[in-house]
C-alpha positions as CSV (number, residue, x, y, z in Angstrom):
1,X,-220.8,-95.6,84.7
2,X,-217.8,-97.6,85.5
3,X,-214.4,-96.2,84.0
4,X,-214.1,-98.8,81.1
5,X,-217.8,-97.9,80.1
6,X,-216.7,-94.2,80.4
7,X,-213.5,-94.8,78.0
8,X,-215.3,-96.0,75.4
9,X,-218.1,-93.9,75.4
10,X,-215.5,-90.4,75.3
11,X,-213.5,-92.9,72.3
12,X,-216.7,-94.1,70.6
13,X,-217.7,-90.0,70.7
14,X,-214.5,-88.9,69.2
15,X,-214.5,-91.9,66.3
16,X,-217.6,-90.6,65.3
17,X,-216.4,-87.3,65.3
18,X,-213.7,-88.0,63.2
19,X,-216.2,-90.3,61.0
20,X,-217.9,-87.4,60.8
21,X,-215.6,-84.7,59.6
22,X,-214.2,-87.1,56.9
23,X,-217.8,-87.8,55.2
24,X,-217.9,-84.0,55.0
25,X,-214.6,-83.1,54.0
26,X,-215.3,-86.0,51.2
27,X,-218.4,-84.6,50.0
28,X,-216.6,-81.5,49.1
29,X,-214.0,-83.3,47.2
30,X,-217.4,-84.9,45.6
31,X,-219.0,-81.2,44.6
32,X,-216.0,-79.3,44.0
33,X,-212.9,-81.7,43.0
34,X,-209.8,-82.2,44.9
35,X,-209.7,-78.4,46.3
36,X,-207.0,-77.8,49.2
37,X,-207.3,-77.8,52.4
38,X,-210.0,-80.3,51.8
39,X,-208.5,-82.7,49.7
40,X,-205.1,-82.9,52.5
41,X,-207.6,-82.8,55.5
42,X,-210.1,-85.1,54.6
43,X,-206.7,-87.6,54.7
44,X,-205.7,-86.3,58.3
45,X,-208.7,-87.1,59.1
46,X,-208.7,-91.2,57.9
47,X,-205.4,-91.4,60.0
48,X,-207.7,-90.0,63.0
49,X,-210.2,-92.3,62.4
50,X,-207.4,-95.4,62.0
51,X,-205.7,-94.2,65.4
52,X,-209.1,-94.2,67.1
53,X,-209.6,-97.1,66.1
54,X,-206.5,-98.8,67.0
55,X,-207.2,-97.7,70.5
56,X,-210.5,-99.0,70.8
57,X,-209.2,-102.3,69.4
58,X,-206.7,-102.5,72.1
59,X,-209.0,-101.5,74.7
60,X,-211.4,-104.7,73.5
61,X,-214.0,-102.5,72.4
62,X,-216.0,-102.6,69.0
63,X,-215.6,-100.2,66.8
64,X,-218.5,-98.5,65.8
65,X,-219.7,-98.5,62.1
66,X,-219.1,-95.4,60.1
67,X,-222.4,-94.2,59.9
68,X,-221.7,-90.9,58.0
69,X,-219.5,-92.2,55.0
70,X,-221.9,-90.9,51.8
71,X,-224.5,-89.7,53.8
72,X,-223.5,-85.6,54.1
73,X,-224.0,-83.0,51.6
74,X,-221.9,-80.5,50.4
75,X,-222.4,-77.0,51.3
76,X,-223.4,-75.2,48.0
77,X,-220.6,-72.9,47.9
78,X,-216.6,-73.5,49.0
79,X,-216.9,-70.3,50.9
80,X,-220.0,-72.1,53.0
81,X,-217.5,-75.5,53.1
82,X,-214.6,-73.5,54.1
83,X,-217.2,-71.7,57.7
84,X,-218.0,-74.8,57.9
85,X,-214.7,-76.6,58.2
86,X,-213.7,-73.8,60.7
87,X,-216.9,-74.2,63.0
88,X,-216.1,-77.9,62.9
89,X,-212.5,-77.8,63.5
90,X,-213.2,-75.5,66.6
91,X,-215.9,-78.0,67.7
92,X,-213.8,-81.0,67.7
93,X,-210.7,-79.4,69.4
94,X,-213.1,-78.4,72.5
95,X,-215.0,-82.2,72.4
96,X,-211.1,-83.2,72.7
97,X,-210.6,-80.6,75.9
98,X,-213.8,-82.2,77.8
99,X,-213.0,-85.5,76.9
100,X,-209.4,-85.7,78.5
101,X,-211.2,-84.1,81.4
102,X,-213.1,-87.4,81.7
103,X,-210.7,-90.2,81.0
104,X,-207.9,-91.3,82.9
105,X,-206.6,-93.6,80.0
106,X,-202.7,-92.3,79.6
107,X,-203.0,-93.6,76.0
108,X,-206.2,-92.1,75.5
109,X,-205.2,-88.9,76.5
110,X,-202.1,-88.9,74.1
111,X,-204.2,-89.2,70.9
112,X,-206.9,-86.6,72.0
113,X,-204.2,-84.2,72.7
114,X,-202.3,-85.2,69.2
115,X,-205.5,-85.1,67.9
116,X,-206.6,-82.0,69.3
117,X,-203.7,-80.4,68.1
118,X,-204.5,-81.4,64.3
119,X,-207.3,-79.5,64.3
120,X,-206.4,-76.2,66.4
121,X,-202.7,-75.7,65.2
122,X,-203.6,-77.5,61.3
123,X,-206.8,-77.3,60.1
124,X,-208.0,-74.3,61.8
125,X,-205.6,-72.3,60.4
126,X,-206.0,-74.1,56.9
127,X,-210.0,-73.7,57.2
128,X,-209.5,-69.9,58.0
129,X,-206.7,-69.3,55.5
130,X,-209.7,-70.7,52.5
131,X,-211.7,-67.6,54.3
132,X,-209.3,-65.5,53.8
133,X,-208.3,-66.2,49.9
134,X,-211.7,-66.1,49.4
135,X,-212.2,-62.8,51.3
136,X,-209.5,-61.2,48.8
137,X,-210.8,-62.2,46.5
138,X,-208.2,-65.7,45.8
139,X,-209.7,-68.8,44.4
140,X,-210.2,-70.8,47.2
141,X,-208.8,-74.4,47.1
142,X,-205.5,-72.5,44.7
143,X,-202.9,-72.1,47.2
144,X,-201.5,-75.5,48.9
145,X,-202.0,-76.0,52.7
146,X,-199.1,-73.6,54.3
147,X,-196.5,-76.4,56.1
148,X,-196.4,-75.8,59.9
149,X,-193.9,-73.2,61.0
150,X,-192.3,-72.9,64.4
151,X,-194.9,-70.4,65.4
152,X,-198.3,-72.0,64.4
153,X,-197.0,-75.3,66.2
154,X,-195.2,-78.5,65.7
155,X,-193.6,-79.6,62.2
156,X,-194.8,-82.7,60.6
157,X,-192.0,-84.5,61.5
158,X,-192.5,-83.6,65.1
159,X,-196.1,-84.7,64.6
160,X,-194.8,-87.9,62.2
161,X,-192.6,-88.6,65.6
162,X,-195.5,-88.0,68.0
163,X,-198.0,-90.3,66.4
164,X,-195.5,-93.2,66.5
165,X,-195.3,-92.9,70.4
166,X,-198.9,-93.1,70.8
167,X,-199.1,-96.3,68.5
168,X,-196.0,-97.7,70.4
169,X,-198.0,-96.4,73.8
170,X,-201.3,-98.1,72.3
171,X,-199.8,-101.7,71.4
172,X,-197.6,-101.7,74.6
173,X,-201.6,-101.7,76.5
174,X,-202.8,-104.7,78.1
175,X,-205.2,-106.7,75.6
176,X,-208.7,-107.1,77.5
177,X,-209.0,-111.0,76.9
178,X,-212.0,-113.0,76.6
């Protein structure tokens, strides 16, 4: 596998990842209304789509169809969305720890670690806060997501700043002509 091929097969991977989590974040929204964390999440996770994207763009790489948009069902309770969201969000941040083991893309491994940070310092917590309403007996999807705090990682304007250095790092990348 040369290293180009291997790029885009660890970007094409994680865009479908991220394809994937928004189709069934949305099909919550679909069953249950615009219930929290779901209904900020499933927005996070358009942005990681778009920055995904971008980077495959600049790379001169397709981008793949999203084949998942419409096509997931919704877990028949918000208690079974809300395990599900957390076995996902732990998925995806480990897919984004053994795909910067494989790339050697700088600009690649800026998103996966941004990226990989959504999910284990944001949603994670957001997923298992749901659980725990619901374990108190709250109504899950009440309460807004909690902002970031110094100690469950970096502020959203620290995240704001961090995503426009890795689209400033992505357009400043060679375009692959031809």
């Amino acid at each position: 596998m040369t290293r180009a091929s291997g790029l885009q097969a660890a970007l094409i991977e994680a865009i479908e990842d991220e394809y994937r989590a928004r189709a069934s974040y949305a099909a919550v929204l679909a069953r249950f209304g615009p219930v929290q964390p779901f209904a900020t999440i499933v927005q996070a996770e358009g942005r990681h789509v778009a920055a995904l994207a971008g980077l495959l763009r600049q790379h001169g790489f397709a981008v793949p169809p999203d084949r998942f948009a419409g096509r997931i069902a919704a877990p028949e309770s918000l208690i079974a969305a809300c395990e599900g969201g957390v076995a996902a969000e732990i998925a995806n941040a480990a897919m984004y720890d053994r795909l910067s083991r494989t790339v050697k893309d700088p600009a690649a491994l800026l998103i996966f670690a941004r990226l990989r940070a959504a999910s284990a310092l944001n949603h994670l917590p957001a997923f298992r806060a749901c659980l725990a309403r619901a374990g108190s007996g709250g109504r899950i999807g009440a309460a807004p997501r909690p902002a970031a705090s110094p100690a469950s990682g970096a502020s959203p304007l620290v995240w704001a700043i961090g995503l426009a250095a890795a689209a400033v790092l992505v357009r400043a990348l060679p375009r692959k002509s031809g």
